[in-house]
C-alpha positions as CSV (number, residue, x, y, z in Angstrom):
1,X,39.8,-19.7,25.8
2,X,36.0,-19.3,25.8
3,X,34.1,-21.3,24.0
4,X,30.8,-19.7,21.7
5,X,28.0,-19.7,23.7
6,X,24.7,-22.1,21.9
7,X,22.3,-20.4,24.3
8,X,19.7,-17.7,23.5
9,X,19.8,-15.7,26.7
10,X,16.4,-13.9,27.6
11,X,16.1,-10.4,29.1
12,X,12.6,-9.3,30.7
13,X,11.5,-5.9,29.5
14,X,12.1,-4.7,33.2
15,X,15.7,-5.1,33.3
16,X,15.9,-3.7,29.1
17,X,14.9,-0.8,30.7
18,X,16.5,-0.6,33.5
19,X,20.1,-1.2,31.0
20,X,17.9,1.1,28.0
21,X,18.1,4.3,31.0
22,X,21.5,4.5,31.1
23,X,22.7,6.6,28.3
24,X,26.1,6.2,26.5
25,X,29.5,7.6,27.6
26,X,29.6,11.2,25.5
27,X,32.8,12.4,24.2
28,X,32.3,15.3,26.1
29,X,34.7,15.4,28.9
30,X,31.5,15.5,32.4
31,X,32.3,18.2,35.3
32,X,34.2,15.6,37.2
33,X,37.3,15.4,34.4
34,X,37.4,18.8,34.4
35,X,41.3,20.1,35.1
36,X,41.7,22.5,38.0
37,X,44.6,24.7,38.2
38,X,45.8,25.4,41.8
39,X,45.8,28.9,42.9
40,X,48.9,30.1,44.6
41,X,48.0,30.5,48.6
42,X,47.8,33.4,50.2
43,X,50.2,32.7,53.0
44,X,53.2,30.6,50.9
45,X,54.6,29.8,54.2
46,X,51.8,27.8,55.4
47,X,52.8,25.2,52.6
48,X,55.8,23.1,54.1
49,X,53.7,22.9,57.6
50,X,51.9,19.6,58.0
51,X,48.3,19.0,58.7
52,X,47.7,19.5,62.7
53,X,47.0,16.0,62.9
54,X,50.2,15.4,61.7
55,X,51.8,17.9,63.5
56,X,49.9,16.4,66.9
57,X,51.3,12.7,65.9
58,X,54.8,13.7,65.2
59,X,54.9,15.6,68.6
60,X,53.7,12.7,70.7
61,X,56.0,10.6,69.0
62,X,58.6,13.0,70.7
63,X,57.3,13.5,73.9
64,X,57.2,9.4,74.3
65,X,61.0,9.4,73.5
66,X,62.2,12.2,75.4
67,X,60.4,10.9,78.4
68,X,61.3,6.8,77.7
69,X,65.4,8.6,77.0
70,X,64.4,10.6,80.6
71,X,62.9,7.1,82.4
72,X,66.4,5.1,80.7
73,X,68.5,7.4,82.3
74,X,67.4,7.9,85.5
75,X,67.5,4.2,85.8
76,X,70.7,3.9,84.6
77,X,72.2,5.7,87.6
């Protein structure tokens, strides 16, 4: 609980300004809130592909296991 504040706060006319130049939220939705519908792609199979990044990351991951599976069993002879 908060108690009711006694003190008379003072602002400087610098900082009344500074609060005085921001304007007030409009109801009007800004260019940011603005929906965007996605257009379908041109090439519909490029959708299920991941990002090459991905695609780089997810083949290392591979290559380390086929070669660790490759080390395992030649030592294993």
């Amino acid at each position: 609980m908060e108690r009711p504040s006694t003190e008379i706060g003072q602002v400087d006319a610098q900082s009344e300004e500074w609060f005085a130049s921001y304007a007030e939220p409009s109801s009007q939705p800004s260019n940011r809130h603005r929906h965007v519908r996605h257009h379908r792609s041109r090439h519909p199979r490029r959708q299920w592909l991941p990002r090459p990044g991905t695609m780089m990351m997810i083949l290392s991951v591979v290559f380390v296991g086929a070669m660790t599976a490759c080390f395992y069993t030649i030592l294993t002879r």
